[in-house]
C-alpha positions as CSV (number, residue, x, y, z in Angstrom):
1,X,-47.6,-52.3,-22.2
2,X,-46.4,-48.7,-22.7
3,X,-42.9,-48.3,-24.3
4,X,-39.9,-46.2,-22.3
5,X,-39.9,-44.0,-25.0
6,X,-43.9,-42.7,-25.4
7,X,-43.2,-42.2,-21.9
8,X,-43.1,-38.9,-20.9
9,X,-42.3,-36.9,-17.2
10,X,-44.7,-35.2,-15.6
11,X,-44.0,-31.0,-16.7
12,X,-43.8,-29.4,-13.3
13,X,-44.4,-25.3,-12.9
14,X,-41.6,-23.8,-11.0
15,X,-42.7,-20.4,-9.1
16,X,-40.2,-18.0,-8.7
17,X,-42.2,-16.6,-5.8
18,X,-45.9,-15.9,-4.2
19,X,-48.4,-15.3,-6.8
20,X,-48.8,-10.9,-6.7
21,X,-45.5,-10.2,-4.9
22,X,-43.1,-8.6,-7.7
23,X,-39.6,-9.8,-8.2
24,X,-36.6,-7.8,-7.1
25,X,-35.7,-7.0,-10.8
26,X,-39.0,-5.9,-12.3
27,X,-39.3,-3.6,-9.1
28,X,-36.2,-1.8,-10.0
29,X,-37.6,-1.7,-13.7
30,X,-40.5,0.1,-12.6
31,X,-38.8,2.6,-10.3
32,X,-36.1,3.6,-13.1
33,X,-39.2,3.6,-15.6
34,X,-40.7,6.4,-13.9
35,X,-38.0,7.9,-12.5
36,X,-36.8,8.7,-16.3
37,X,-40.3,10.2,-16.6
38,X,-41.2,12.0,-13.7
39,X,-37.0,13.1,-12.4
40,X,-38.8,12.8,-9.0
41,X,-37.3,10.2,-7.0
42,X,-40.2,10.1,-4.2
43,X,-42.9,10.3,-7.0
44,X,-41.0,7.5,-8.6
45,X,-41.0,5.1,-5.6
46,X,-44.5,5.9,-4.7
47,X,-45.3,4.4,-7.8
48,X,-43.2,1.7,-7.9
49,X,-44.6,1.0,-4.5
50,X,-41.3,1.2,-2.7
51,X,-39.7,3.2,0.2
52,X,-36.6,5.9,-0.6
53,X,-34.6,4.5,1.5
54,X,-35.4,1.1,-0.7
55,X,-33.7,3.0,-3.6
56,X,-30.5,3.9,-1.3
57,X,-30.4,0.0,0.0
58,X,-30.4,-0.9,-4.0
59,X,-27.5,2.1,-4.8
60,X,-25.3,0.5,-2.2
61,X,-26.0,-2.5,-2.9
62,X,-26.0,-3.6,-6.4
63,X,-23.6,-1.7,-8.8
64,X,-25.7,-2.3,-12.0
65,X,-28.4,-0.5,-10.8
66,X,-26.7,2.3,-9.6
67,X,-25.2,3.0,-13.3
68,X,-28.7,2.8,-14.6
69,X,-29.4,5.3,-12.0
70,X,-26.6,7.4,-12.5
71,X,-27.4,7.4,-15.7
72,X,-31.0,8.0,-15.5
73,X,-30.4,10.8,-13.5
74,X,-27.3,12.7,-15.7
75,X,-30.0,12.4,-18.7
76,X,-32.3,14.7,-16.0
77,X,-30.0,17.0,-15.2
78,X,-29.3,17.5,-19.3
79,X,-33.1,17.8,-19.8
80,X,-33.2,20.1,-16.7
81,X,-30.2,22.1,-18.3
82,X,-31.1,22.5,-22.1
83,X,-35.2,23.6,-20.8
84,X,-33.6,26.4,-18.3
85,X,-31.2,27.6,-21.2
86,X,-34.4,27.6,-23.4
87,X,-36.2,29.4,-21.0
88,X,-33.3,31.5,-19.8
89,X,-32.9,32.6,-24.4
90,X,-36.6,32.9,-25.1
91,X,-38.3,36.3,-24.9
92,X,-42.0,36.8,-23.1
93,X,-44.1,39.1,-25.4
94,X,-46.7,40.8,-23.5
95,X,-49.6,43.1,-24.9
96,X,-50.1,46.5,-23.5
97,X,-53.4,48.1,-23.5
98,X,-54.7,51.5,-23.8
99,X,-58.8,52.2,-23.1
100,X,-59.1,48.3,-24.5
101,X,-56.9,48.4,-27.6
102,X,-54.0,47.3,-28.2
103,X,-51.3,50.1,-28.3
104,X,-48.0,48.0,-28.1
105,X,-46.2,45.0,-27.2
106,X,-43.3,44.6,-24.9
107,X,-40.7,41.9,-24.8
108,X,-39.1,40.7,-21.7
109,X,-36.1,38.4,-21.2
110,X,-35.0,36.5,-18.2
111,X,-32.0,37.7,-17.4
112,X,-31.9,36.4,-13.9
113,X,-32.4,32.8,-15.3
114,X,-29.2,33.5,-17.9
115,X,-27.5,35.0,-15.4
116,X,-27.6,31.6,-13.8
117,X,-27.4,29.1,-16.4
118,X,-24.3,31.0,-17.4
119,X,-22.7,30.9,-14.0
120,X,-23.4,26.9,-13.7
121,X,-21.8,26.7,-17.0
122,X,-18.5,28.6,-15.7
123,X,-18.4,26.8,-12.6
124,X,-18.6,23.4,-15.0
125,X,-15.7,25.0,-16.9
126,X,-14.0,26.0,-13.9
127,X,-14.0,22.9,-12.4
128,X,-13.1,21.0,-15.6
129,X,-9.8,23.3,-15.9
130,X,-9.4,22.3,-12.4
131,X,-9.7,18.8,-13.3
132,X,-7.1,19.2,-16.4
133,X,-4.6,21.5,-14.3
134,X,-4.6,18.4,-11.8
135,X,-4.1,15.5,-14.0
136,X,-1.5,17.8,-15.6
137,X,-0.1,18.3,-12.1
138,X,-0.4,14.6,-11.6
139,X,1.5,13.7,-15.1
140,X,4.4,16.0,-14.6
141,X,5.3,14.5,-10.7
142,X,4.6,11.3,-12.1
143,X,7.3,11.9,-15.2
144,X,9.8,13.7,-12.6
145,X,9.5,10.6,-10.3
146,X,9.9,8.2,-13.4
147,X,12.9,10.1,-14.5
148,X,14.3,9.9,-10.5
149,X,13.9,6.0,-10.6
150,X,15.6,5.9,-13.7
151,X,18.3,8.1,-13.0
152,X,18.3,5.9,-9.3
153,X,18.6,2.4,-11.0
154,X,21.0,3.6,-13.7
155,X,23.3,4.6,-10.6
156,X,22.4,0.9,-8.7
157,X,23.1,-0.8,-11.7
158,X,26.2,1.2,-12.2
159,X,27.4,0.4,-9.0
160,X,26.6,-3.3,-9.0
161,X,28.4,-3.3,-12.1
162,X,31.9,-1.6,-11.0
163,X,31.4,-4.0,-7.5
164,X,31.2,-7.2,-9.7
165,X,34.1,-6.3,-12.1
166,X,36.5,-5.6,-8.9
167,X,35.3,-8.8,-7.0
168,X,36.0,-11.0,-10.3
169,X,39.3,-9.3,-10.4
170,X,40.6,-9.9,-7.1
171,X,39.0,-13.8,-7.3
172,X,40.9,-13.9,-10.6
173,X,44.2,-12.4,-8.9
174,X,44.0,-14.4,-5.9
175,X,43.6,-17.8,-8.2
176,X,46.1,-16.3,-10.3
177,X,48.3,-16.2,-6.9
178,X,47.6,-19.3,-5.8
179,X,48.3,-20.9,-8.9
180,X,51.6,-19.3,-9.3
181,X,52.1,-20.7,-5.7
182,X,51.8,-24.1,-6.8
183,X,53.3,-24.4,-9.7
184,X,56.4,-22.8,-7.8
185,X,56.0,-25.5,-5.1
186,X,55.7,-28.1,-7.5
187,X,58.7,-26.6,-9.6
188,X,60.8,-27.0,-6.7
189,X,59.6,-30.3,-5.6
190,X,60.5,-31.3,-8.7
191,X,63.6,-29.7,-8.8
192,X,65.1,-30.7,-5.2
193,X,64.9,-34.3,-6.2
């Protein structure tokens, strides 16, 4: 007879899903894996084997993976950013030829690509200053409304104050005056007898 303890349960294998179908998660792994390498977001879902508008459901959707794919795609746009300003700073050295030797060689810069990598640049700066001149903005009504609440409940409280005191007073007088009342009609009770 078998003891309780050699026993053991049966180990069963829990599927998390059909054999070949890909979970949710690992399908989003994919797509952000080859979105980092390719910056295309078509190419990317073609390979992950997903629609675009399958990325769009998953931005609104599920806030994680819309900061890893914000973030996937800032890194992009730095990548994008620091190859035009290489490209924009680097010089094209071209060989000129005379009757099939060398005579010279001619360097050529892009000016129309610095030209444009310089006016993103401003309008980043520009709309950074913009940011700063509103928050600014924002701080200064925020300290001028502060200081009118302030000034508001000092006044209130002020008020309140001066109200209380001349209530107290006139209870205490009125006491007072009734007091004085009876101790009058009491003195002369006392006194008639």
């Amino acid at each position: 007879m078998p003891d309780a303890t050699t026993q053991r349960a049966p180990v069963v294998a829990l599927e998390s899903g059909p054999p070949g179908r890909p979970a949710r998660a690992r399908l989003q792994a994919c797509f952000l894996r080859h979105f980092t390498l390719s910056g295309s977001v078509s190419d990317a879902a073609a390979r992950a084997g997903i629609a675009q508008r399958t990325v769009q459901r998953w931005r609104t959707g599920n806030p994680a993976f819309a900061r890893r794919y914000d973030e996937v795609l800032a890194s992009r746009v730095e990548l994008l950013e620091d190859l035009a300003m290489r490209r924009a700073s680097s010089t094209d050295r071209r060989a000129v030829f005379h009757r099939g030797r060398q005579v010279a060689t001619v360097e050529r810069h892009n000016d129309v690509m610095l030209m444009r990598v310089l006016a993103r640049f401003d309008k980043a700066r520009l709309r950074e200053q913009g940011w700063r001149s509103f928050d600014q903005e924002v701080e200064r009504k925020v300290a001028a409304q502060v200081q009118s609440l302030q000034s508001e409940y000092e006044r209130c409280h002020a008020r309140l104050e001066h109200d209380f005191d001349s209530r107290v007073r006139q209870e205490v007088e009125k006491r007072m005056s009734q007091m004085s009342r009876s101790t009058r009609h009491a003195g002369g009770a006392v006194t008639g007898r």
